[in-house]
N, CA and C of each residue as an Amber inpcrd file, in Angstrom:
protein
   549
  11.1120000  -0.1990000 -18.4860000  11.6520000  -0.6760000 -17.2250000
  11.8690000  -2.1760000 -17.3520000  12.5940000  -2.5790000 -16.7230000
  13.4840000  -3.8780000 -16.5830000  13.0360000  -4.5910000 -15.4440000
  12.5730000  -5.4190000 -14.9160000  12.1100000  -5.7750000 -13.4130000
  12.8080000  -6.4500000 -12.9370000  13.5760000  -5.9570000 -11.9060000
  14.9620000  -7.0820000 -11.4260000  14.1430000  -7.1940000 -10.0340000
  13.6500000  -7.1570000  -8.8190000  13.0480000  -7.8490000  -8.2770000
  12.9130000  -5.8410000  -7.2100000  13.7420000  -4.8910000  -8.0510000
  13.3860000  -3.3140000  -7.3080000  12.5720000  -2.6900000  -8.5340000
  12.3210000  -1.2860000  -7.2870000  11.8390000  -0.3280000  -8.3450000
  12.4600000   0.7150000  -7.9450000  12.8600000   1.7000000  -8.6850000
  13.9570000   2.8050000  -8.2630000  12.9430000   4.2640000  -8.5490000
  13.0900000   4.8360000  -7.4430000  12.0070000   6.6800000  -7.7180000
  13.7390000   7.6510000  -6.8200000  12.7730000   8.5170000  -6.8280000
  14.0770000   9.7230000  -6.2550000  14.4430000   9.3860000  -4.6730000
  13.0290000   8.9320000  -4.3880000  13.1450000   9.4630000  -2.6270000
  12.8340000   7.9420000  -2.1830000  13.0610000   6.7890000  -2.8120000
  12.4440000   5.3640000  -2.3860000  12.8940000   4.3480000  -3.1260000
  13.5460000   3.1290000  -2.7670000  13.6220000   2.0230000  -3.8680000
  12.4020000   0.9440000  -3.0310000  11.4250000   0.6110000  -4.4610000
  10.6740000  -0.5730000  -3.6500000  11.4200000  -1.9430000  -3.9660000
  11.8080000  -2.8590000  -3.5210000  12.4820000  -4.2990000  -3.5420000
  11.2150000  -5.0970000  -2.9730000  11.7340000  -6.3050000  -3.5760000
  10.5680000  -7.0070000  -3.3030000  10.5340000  -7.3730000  -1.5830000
   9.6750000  -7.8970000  -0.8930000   9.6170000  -7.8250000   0.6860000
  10.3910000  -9.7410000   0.7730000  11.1630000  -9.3910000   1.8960000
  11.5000000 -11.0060000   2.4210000  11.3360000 -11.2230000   4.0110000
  11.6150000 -12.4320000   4.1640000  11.1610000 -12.8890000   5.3310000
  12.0440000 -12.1750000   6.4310000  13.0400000 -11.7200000   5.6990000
  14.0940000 -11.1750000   6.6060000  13.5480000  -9.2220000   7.2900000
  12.6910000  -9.1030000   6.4200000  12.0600000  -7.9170000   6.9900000
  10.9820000  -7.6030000   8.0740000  10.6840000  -9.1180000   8.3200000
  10.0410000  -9.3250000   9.4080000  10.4520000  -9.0930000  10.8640000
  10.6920000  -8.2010000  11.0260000  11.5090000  -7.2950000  12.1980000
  10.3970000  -7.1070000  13.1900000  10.8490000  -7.0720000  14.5560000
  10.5240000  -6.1310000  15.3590000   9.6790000  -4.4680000  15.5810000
  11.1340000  -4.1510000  14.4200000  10.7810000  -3.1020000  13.7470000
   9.0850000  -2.8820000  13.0230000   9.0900000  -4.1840000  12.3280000
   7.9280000  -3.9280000  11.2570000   6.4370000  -4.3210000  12.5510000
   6.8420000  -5.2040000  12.9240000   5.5080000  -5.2300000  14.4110000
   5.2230000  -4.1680000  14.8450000   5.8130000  -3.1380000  15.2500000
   5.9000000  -2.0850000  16.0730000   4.9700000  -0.9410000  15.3590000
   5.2120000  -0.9390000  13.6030000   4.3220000  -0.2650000  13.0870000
   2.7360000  -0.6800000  12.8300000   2.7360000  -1.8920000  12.8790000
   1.3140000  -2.7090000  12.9370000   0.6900000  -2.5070000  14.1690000
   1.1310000  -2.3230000  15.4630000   0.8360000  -2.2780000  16.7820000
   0.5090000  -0.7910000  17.0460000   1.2490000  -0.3330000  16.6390000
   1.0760000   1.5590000  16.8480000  -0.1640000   2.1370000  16.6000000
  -1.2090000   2.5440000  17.1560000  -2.1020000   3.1300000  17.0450000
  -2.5200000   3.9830000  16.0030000  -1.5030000   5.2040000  16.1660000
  -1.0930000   6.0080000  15.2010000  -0.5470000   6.0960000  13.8660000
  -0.1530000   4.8340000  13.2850000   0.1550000   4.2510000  12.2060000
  -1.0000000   3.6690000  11.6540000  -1.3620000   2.4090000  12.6160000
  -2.6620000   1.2670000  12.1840000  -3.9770000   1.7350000  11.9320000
  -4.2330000   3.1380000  12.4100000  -5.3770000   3.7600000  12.4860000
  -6.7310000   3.6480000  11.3870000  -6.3360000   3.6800000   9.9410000
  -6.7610000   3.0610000   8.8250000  -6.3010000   1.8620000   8.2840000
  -5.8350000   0.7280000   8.7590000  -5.3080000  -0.7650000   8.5790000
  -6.5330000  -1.5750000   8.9220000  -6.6520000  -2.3150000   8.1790000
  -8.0190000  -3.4180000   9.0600000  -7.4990000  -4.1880000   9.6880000
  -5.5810000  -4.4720000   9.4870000  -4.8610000  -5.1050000  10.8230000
  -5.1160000  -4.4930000  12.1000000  -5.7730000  -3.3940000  12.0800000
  -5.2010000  -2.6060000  13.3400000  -6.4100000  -3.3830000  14.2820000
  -7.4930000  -4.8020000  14.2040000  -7.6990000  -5.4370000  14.5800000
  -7.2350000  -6.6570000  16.2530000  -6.6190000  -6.4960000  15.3120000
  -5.3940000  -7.5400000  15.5120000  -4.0170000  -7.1440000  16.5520000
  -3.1490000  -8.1070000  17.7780000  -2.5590000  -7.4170000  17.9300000
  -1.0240000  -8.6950000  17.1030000  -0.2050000  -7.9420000  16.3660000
   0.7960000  -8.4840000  16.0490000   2.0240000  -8.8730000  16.3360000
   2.4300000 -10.4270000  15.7270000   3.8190000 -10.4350000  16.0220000
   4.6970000 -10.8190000  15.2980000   6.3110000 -11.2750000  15.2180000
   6.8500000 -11.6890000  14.2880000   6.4790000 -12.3400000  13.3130000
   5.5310000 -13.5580000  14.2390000   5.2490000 -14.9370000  13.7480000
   3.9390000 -14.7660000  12.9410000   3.0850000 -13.5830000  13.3710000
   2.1250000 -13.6290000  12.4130000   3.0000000 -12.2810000  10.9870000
   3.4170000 -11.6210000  11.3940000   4.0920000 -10.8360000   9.9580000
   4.8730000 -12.1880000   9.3820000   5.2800000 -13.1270000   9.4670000
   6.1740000 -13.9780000   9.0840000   5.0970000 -14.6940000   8.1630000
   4.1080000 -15.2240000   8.5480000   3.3390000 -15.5300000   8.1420000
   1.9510000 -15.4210000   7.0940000   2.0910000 -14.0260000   7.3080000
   1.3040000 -12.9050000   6.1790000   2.5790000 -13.2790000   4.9880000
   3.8110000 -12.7040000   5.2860000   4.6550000 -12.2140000   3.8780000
   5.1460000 -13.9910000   3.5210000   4.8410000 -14.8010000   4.1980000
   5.2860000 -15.8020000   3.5670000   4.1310000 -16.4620000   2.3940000
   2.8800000 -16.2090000   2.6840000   1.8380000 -15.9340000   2.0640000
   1.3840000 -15.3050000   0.8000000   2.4140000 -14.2510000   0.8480000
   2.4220000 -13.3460000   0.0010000   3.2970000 -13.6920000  -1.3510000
   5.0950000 -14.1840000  -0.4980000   5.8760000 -14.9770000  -1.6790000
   5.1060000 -16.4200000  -2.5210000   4.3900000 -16.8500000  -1.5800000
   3.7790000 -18.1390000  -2.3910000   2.8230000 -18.0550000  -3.3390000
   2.6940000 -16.4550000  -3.1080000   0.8510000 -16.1300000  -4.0290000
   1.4580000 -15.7830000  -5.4300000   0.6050000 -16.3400000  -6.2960000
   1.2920000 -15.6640000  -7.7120000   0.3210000 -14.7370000  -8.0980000
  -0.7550000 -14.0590000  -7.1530000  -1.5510000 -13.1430000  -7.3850000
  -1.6440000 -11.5700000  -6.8840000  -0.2430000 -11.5190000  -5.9610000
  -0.0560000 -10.0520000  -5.4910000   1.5800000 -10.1390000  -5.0600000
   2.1890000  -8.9100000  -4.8750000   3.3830000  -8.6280000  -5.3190000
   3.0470000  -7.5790000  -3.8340000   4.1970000  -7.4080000  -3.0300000
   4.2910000  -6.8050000  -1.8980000   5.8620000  -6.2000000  -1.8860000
   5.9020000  -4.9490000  -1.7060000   7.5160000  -4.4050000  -1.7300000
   7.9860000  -3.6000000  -0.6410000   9.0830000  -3.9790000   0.3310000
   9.3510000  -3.0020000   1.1020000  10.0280000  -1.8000000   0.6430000
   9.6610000  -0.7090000   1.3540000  10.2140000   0.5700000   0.7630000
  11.2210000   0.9620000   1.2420000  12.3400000   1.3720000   0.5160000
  13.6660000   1.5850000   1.6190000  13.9590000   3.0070000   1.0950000
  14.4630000   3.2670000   2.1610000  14.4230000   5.2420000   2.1070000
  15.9550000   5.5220000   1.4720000  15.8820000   6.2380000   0.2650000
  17.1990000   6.3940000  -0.2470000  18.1830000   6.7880000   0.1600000
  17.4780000   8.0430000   1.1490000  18.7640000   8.8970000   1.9690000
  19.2810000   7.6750000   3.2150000  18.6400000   6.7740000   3.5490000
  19.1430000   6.3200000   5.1560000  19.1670000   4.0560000   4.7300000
  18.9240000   4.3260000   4.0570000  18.9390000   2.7700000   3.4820000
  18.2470000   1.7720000   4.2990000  16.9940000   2.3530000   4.8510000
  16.2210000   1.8460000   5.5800000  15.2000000   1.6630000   5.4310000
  14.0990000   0.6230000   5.6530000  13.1940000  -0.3720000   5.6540000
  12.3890000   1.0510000   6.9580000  11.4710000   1.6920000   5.5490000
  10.4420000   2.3950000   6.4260000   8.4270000   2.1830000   6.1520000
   8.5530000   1.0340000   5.4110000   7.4570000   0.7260000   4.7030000
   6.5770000  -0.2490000   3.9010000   6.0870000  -0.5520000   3.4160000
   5.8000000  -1.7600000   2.4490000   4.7000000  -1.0940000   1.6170000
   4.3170000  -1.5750000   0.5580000   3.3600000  -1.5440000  -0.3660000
   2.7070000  -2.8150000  -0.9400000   1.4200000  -2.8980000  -0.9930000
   1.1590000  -4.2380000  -1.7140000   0.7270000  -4.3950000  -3.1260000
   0.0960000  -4.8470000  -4.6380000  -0.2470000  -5.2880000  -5.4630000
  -0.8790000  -6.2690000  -5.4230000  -2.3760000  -6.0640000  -5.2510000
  -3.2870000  -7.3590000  -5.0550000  -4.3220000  -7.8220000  -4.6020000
  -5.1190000  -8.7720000  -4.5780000  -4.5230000  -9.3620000  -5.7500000
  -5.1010000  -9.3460000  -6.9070000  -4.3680000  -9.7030000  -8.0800000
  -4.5410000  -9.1980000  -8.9650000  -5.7630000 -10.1880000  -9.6440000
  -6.5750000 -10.1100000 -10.2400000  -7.7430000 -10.4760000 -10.9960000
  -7.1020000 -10.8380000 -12.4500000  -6.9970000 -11.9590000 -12.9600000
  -6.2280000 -12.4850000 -14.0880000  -7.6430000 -12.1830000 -15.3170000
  -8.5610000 -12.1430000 -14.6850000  -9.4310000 -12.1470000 -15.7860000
 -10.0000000 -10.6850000 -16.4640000  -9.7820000  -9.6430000 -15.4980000
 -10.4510000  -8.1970000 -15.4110000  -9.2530000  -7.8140000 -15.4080000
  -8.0670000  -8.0190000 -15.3140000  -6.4880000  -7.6060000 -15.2180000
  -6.9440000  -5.9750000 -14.8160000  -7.4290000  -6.1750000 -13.0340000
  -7.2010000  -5.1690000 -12.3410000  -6.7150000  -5.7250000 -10.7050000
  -6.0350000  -4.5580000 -10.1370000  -5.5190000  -4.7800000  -8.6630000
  -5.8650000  -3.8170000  -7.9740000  -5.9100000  -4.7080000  -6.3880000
  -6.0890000  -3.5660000  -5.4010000  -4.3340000  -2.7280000  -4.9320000
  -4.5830000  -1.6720000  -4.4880000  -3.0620000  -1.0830000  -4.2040000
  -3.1850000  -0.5420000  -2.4230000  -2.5230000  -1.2870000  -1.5390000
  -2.7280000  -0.9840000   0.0710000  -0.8730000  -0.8010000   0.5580000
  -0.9990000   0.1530000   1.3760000   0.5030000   0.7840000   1.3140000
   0.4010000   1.4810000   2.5950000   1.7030000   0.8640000   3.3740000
   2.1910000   1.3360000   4.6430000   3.4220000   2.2360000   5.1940000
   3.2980000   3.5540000   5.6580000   4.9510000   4.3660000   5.8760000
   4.5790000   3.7860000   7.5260000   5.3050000   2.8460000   7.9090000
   5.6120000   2.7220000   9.5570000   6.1990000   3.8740000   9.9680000
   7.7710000   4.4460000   9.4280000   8.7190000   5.0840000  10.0030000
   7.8930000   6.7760000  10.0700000   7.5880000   7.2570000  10.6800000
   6.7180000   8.6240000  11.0740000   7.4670000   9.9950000  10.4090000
   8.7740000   9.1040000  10.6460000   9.9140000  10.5890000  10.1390000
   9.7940000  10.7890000   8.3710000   9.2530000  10.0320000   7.8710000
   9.1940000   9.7580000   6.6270000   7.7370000  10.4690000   6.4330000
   6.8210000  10.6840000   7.1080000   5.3610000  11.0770000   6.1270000
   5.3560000  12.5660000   5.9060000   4.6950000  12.4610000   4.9900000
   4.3120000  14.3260000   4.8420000   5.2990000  14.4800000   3.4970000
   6.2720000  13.4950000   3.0310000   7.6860000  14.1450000   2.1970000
   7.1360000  13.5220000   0.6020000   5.9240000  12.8680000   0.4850000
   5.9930000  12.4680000  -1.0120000   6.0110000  11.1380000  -1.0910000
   6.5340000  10.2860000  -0.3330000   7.1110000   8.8470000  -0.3830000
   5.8840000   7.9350000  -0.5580000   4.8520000   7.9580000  -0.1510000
   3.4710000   7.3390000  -0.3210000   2.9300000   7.4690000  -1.8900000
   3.1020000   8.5900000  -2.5080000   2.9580000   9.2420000  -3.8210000
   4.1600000   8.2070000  -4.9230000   5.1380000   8.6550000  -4.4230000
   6.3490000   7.9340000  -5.5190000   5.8840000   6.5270000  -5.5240000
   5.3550000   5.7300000  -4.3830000   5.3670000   3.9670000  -3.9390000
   4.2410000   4.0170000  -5.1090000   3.2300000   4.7050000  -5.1700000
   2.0570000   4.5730000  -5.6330000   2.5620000   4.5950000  -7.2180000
   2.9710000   5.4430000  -7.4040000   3.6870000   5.6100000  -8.9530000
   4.5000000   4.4570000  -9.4260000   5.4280000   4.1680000  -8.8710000
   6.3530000   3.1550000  -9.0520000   5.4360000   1.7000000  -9.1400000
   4.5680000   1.4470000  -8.4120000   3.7550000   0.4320000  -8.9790000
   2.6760000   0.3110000  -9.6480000   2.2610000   1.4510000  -9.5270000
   0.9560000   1.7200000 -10.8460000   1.8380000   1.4560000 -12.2470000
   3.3200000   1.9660000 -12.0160000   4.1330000   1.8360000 -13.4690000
   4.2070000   0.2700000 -13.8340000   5.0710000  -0.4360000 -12.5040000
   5.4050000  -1.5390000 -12.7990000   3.6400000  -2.7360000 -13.3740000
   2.8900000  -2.2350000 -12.8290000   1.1980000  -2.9360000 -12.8680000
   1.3840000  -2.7100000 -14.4200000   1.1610000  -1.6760000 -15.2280000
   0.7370000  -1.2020000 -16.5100000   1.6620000  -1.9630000 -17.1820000
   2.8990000  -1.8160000 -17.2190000   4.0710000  -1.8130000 -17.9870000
   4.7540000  -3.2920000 -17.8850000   4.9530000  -3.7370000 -16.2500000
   5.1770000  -4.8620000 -16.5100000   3.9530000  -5.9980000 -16.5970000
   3.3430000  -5.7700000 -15.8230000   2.1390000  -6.8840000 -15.8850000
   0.9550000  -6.6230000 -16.6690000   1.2260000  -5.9310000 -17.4060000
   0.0220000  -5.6220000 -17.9870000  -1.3590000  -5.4470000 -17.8490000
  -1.4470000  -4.7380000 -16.7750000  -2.9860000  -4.7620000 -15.8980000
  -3.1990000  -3.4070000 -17.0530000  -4.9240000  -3.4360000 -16.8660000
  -5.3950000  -2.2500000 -17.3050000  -5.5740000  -0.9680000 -16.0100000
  -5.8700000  -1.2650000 -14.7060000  -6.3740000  -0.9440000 -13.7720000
  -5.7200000  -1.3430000 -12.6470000  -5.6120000   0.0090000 -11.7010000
  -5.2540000  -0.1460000 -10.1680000  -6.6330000   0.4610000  -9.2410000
  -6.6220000  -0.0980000  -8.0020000  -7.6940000   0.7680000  -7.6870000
  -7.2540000   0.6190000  -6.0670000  -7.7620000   2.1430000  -5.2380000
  -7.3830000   1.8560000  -3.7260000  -8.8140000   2.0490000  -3.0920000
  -8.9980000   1.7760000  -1.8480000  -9.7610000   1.9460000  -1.3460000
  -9.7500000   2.6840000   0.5130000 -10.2340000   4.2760000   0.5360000
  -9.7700000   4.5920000   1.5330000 -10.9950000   5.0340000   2.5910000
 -10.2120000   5.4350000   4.0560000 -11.3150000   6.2080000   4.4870000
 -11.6860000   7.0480000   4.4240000 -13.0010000   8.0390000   4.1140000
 -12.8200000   9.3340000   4.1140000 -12.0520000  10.2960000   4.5880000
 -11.4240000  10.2420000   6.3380000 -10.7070000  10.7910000   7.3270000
  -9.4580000  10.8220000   6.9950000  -9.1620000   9.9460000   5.7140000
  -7.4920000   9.5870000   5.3660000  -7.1850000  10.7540000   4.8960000
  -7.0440000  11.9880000   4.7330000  -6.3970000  12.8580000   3.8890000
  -5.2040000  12.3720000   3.2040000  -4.2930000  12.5330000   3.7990000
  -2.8590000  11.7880000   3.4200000  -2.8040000  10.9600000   2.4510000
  -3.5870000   9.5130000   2.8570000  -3.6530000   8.5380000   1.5390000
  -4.4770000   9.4970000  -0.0540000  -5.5000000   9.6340000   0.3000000
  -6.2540000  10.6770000  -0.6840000  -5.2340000  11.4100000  -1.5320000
  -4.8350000  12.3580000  -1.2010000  -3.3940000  13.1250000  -1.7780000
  -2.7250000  12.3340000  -2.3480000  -2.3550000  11.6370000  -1.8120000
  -1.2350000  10.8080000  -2.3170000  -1.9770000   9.8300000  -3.5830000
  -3.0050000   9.5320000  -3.6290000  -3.5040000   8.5690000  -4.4960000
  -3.8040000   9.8660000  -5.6270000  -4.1870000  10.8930000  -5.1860000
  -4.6320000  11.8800000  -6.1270000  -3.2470000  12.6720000  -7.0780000
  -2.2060000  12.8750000  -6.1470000  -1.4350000  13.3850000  -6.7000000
  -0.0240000  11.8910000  -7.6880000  -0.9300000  10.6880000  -7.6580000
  -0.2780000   9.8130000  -8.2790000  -1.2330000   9.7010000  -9.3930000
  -2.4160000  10.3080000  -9.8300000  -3.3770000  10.1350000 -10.9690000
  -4.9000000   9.1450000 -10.8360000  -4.8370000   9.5610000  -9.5340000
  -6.2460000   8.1790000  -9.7080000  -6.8330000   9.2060000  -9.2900000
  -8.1220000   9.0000000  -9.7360000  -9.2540000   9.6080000  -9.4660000
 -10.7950000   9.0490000  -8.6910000 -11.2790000   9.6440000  -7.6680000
 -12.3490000   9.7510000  -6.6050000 -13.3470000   8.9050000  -7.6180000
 -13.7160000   7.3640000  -7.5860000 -15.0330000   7.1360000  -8.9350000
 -15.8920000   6.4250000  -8.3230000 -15.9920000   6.6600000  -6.1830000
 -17.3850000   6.2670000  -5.9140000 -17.1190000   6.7500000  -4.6000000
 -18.1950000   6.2540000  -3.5220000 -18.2380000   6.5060000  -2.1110000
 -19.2570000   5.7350000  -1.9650000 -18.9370000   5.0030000  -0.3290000
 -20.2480000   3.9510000   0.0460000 -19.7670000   4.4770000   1.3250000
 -21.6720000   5.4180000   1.4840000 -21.9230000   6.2920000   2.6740000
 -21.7960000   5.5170000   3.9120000 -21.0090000   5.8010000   5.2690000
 -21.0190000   5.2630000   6.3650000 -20.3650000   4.1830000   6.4620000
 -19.4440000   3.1290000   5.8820000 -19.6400000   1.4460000   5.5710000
 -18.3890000   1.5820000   6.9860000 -17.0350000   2.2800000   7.0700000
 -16.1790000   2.0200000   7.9500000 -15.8810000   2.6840000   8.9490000
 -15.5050000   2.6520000   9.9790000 -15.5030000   3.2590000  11.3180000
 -13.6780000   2.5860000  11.8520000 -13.1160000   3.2640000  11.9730000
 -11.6820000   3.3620000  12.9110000 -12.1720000   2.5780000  14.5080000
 -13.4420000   3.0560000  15.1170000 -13.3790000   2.2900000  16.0040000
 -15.2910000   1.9370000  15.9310000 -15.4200000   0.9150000  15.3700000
 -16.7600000   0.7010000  15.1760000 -17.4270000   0.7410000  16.5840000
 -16.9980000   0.0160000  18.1760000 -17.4380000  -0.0500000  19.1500000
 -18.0910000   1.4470000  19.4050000 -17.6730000   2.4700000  19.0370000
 -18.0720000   4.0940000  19.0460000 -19.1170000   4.4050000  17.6820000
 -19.2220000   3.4400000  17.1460000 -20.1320000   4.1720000  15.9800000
 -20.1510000   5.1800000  15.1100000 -18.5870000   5.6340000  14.9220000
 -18.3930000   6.9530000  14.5420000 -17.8040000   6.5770000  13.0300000
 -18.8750000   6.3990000  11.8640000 -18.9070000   6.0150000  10.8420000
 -18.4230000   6.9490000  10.1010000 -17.7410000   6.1540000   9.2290000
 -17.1460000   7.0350000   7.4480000 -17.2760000   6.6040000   6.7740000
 -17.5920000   7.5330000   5.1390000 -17.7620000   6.7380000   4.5870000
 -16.1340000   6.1460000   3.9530000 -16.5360000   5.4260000   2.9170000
 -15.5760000   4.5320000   2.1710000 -15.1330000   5.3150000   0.4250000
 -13.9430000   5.4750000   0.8020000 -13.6120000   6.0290000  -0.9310000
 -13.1020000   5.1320000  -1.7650000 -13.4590000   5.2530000  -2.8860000
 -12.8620000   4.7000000  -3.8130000 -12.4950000   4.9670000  -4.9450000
 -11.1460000   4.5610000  -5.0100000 -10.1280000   5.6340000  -6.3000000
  -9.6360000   4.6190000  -7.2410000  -9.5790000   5.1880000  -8.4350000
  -8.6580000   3.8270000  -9.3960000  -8.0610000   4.6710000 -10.5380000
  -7.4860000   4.3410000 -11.1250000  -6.6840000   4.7000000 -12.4590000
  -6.5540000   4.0100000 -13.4430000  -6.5690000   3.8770000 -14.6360000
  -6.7600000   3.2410000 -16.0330000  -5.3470000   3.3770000 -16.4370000
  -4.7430000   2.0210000 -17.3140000  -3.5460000   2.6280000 -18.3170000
  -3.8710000   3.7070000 -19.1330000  -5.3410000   3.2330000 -19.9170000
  -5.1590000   4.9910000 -21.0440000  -4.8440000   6.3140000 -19.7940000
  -5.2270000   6.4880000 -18.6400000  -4.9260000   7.3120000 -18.0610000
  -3.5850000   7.9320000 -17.9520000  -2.6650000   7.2880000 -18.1650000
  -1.3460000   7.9670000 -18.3470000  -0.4490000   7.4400000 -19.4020000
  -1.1570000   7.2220000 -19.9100000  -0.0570000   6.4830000 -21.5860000
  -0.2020000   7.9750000 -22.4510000
């Protein structure tokens, strides 16, 4: 692979994220309940000026790589993915990844994002290691991290809660993948 600033799969091109994607649009998925539900943004309530401010953050960092996902069939901005950051010394990364657009989940697209940068991590940057970190309750992410090759290599009983004020604890997963893993 060639890194021109995309990554090309069947059902997704990731491009790198710009300031210009800082939409309305993209607030709306940070704000949504039902989206943010596993986000530690979902804290927070968001706006242009703070998404403007995250991804401007992000272009200045030379330690993580963030890509919006645009849906092949509709040429639309339904997502982002991040890379990061990356550890120059352990040449491993964290991998955190968002489908805002609802019409989009369930089809694979979380799976391909995951692939497409686990590729570009190995191949272009030469990391040895990706690793995600989810909630137990996530099914969806799980699958998707599972059916991209990483594998389940801990759990820390109880640590996160969706709404801590309720006490209704989960635990914490944690998944990663190796280059020898798919070379």
């Amino acid at each position: 692979m060639i890194y021109d600033g995309t990554l090309k799969g069947s059902l997704i091109t990731l491009r790198s994220i710009t300031l210009s994607d800082c939409t309305d649009l993209y607030v709306s998925w940070l704000n949504d309940e039902a989206i943010n539900v596993y986000l530690e943004t979902r804290f927070e309530v968001h706006t242009v000026e703070s998404i403007r401010s995250f991804v401007e953050g992000i272009l200045k960092s030379d330690s993580s790589y963030m890509f919006a996902m645009i849906a092949n069939d509709t040429n639309k901005h339904i997502g982002n993915i991040k890379l990061g950051p990356i550890h120059p010394h352990y040449l491993y990364a964290d991998v955190g990844y968002l489908i805002g657009d609802k019409n989009y989940w369930g089809k694979g697209i979380a799976t391909e994002a995951i692939k497409l940068v686990v590729d570009f991590a190995f191949n272009e940057l030469n990391l040895r290691r990706v690793q995600a970190g989810v909630f137990e309750h996530n099914i969806a992410s799980e699958k998707a991290l599972t059916k991209a090759g990483f594998s389940l290599e801990g759990r820390m009983r109880k640590q996160l809660s969706v709404d801590p004020q309720q006490a209704k604890w989960q635990d914490h997963l944690y998944y990663g993948i190796l280059k020898e893993d798919i070379i």
